[in-house]
C-alpha positions, 0 to 999 in steps of 0.5 A, a space after each residue: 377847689 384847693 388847687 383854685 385857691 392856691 392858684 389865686 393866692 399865687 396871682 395875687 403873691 405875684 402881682 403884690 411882689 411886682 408892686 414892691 419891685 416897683 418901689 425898689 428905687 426908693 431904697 436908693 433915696 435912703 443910701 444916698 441921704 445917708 452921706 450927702 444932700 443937695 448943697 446950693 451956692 450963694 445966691 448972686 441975686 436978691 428975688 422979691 418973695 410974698 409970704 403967704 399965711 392962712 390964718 384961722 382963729 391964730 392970736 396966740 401964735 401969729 405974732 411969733 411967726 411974723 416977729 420971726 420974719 421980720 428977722 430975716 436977714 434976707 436983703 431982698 423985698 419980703 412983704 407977708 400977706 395974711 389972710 385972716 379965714 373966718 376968723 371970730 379971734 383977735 388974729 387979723 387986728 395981730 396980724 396988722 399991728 405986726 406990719 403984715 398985709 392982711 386980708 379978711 374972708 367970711 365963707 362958710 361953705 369953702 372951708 379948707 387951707 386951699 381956699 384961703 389961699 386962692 382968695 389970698 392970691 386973688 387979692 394980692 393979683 388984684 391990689 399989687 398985679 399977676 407979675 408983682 413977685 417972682 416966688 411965693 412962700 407959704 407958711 402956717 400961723 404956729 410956724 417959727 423961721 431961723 433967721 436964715 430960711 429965706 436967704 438959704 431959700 433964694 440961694 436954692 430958688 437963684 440956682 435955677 429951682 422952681 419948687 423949693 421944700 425945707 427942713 421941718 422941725 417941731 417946736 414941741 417935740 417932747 410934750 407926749 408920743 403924739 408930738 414926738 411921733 409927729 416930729 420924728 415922721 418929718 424928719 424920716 421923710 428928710 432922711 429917706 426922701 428928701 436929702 437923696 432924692 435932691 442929691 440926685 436932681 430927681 423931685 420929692 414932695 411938699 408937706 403942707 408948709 415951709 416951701 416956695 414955689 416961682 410964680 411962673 407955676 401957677 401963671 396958666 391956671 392960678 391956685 387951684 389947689 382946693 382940696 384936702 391936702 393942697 400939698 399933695 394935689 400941687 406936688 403931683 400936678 406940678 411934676 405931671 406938668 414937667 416941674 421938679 420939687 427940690 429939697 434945701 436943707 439948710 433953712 430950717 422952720 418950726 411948727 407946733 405939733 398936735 397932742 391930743 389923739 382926736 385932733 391927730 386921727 382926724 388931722 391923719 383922715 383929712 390927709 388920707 382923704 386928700 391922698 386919696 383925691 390927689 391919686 384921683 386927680 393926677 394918677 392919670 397925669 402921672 401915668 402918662 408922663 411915665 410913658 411920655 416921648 421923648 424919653 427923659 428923667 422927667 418920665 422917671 420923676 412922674 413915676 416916682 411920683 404916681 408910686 408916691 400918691 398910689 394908695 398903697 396901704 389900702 390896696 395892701 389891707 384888702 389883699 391882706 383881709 383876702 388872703 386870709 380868707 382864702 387860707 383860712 378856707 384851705 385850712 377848713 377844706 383840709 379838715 380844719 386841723 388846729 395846726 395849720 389854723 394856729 400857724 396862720 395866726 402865729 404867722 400874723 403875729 409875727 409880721 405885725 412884730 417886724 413891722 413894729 420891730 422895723 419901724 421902731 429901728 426906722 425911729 433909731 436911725 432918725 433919732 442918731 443921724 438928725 439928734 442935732 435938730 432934736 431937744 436933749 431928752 431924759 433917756 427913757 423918754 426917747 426909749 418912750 419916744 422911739 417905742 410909741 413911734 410905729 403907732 403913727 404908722 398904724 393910725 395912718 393906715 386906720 385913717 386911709 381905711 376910714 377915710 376910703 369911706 367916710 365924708 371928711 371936711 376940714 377942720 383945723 387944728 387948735 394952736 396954743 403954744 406961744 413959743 418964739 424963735 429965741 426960746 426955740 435957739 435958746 434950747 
C-alpha cells in the first residue's frame, strides 16, 4: 500500500513539474520587459476609428470619458458610438448632450458586456454600413484617455498591428488595498507580459478595455463575443484564427477601480467563470494551432496562448488537496508518528509564506519600475499596499474554485468617482 502511494505521489510530482516547464518561456517576457518594449513609428497615415462604450447606469462618470475624448489630439475621423444598456439613469440624455451617437437597448435575459456591444455593432453596420470604419476602439463609461491615446494607437494600428492593447492605470489607486491591489495587478501583467511579449513580436492578451481591434476581424463572423469575459473569449479565438494581439505603451488610459470586497470577489468570479468558458471555447482551437503545419511562430503564439487561458490554479489545488491525502495517508500507514504529521504542515506553512513573500516582491518590483504612473503615497501606505497586495492572488484563486461550480451571471460594477483627465494630470 506505501509503496502505491509513493508511486502515485511520484506521477503525479512528474506530470505537475512538466507543466511548469511549460510555462518556462513566460520567464523570458519578464527579462525582456525589464530593459525595452515595442516602440512604434509615427504614423504616416490618419485610420477613421469608432469608439465603442457599453454604458450601463453610468451618469456620474460618462461625461468625463467622453470630455476626455474630444480632446484628443488625433487628426483623423473619431465618431463615439454609446450604447445606453438597460439604463434606469440619466446616461444616454449624457451621453448625447456630449455630441456622442447613442443607442438605447431594453434586454433583460442578455445581460452581459458582450451583448451590449453585438447590439452596438449591429447598429452601427446598419445605420453608417459593414465597411464604414477601419478600427474599433473599445472602452468602459469610468475610462479617462491622455490626450494622446488614439494618435500613439493609429501609430501602432498604421505599422501594420490588428489587435492593439494599451497602458492601463487607475484613477483611484490609494483609496484602500482594494484599489491598489487592482492597480498594481495591471501594471504586473505590463511589466511581465505585455512590454516583453511585444518587444519580441510574439501576442499578449486584452483586458477588458483600452484596446483597438481593425474591423477585418470580426468581418466573417461579426461580434460574437457574448460570454463572461468578452476579452479573453476574443484574445484566444483571434490568435487561434492567426492574428497577434500587440501591446503599445505609450497611450496610456484610467479607469476606476472597485473598493468594496463583494463588488471585488463577484467581479473576480465572473472573471474566473469567463476563463474557465474561454478554455472551453477555444482550448481546442488553440491546441491545434500549436501543432499546425506549416511550422511558424503563430503555432508558438497559440501555445503561449492556450497555457494562458489553461486553469491552472484550479488544476493545482486538487493536485494539492490529493496530495496531501495521500501523505497524510502514509503518515497514518507509518503508525501516525506526530513528527512526520507535523512536518507535513509545517511544511504547508512555509509554502503559503513564499508564496505571500514572492508575490509581495512581485508588488516591489512594480512599485520601483512603474512609480511614474503611480500617485506619490505616504510610506506606510505603500508598505500597506505592497503587503496587502498577495491577497489578490488569493481571492482570485477562491474565485476560480467558487466559480468551477456555482452559476455566475453578470452584474456590473457601481462607478462613482466623477474624476477628469485634468484632476488626473493635475497629480
Amino acid at each position: 500500500m506505501t509503496t502505491a502511494i509513493n508511486v502515485i505521489i511520484t506521477v503525479i510530482t512528474v506530470i505537475s513539474s512538466v507543466i511548469s516547464a511549460l510555462y518556462l518561456p513566460k520567464a523570458l517576457y519578464v527579462i525582456a520587459g525589464l530593459f525595452t518594449t515595442r516602440k512604434f513609428q509615427a504614423a504616416q497615415n490618419c485610420h477613421k476609428y469608432a469608439i465603442l462604450v457599453a454604458a450601463r447606469n453610468e451618469e456620474a462618470v460618462v461625461g468625463n470619458l467622453l470630455e476626455s475624448i474630444r480632446r484628443q489630439d488625433y487628426p483623423g475621423e473619431l465618431t463615439t458610438f454609446v450604447v445606453a444598456d438597460n439604463c434606469t439613469d440619466n446616461t444616454a440624455q449624457i451621453v448625447r448632450d456630449n455630441g456622442a451617437v447613442c443607442y438605447e437597448r431594453f434586454d433583460s435575459e442578455h445581460r452581459t458586456k458582450g451583448f451590449a456591444l453585438q447590439f452596438l455593432l449591429e447598429n452601427i453596420a446598419r445605420d453608417y454600413g459593414e465597411n464604414a470604419f477601419e478600427g474599433y476602439f473599445i472602452f468602459d463609461a469610468d475610462n479617462l484617455l491622455r490626450s494622446d491615446f488614439v494618435s500613439k494607437m493609429n501609430d501602432a494600428f498604421d505599422s501594420g498591428a490588428k489587435i492593439i492593447t494599451s497602458y492601463r492605470n487607475t484613477k483611484n489607486f490609494d483609496d484602500n488595498w482594494i484599489s491598489s491591489s487592482y492597480a498594481l495587478h495591471w501594471m504586473r501583467t505590463i511589466r511581465t507580459t505585455n512590454r516583453g511579449i511585444s518587444a519580441l513580436n510574439l501576442t499578449t492578451r486584452l483586458q477588458g478595455t483600452g484596446f483597438l481591434f481593425a474591423a477585418e476581424t470580426i468581418r466573417k463572423q461579426g461580434w460574437i463575443y457574448t460570454s463572461l469575459t468578452e476579452d479573453r473569449a476574443m484574445s484566444a479565438d483571434t490568435v487561434a484564427d492567426g492574428y497577434r494581439i500587440t501591446y503599445q505603451n505609450d497611450a496610456e488610459f484610467y479607469d476606476e477601480q472597485p473598493t468594496v470586497f463583494r463588488q471585488a470577489m463577484r467581479q473576480r468570479i465572473r472573471w474566473a467563470k469567463g476563463h474557465i468558458q474561454a478554455f472551453g471555447e477555444s482550448g481546442g482551437k488553440l491546441f491545434r494551432g500549436t501543432f499546425k503545419a506549416p511550422a511558424s511562430v503563430q503555432n508558438f503564439c497559440c501555445f503561449d496562448m492556450l497555457t494562458t487561458i489553461y486553469p491552472r490554479s484550479v488544476v493545482t489545488f486538487f493536485k494539492n488537496v490529493l496530495l496531501l491525502i495521500l501523505r497524510i495517508l502514509l503518515v497514518v500507514l507509518a503508525g501516525f508518528l506526530w513528527g512526520p504529521f507535523l512536518g507535513l504542515f509545517i511544511s504547508i506553512g512555509l509554502n503559503f509564506l513564499y508564496s505571500w513573500g514572492s508575490s509581495m516582491l512581485t508588488a516591489i518590483y512594480v512599485m520601483v519600475t512603474e512609480h511614474r504612473h503611480i500617485p506619490k503615497l505616504k510610506w506606510y501606505r505603500a508598505v500597506w499596499h505592497v503587503f496587502m497586495f498577495p491577497m489578490f492572488d488569493i481571492i482570485g484563486k477562491i474565485s476560480m474554485l467558487i466559480a468551477l461550480f456555482m452559476h455566475v451571471e453578470w452584474k456590473p460594477i457601481v462607478h462613482d468617482r466623477s474624476v477628469t483627465i485634468d484632476e488626473i494630470d493635475g497629480k
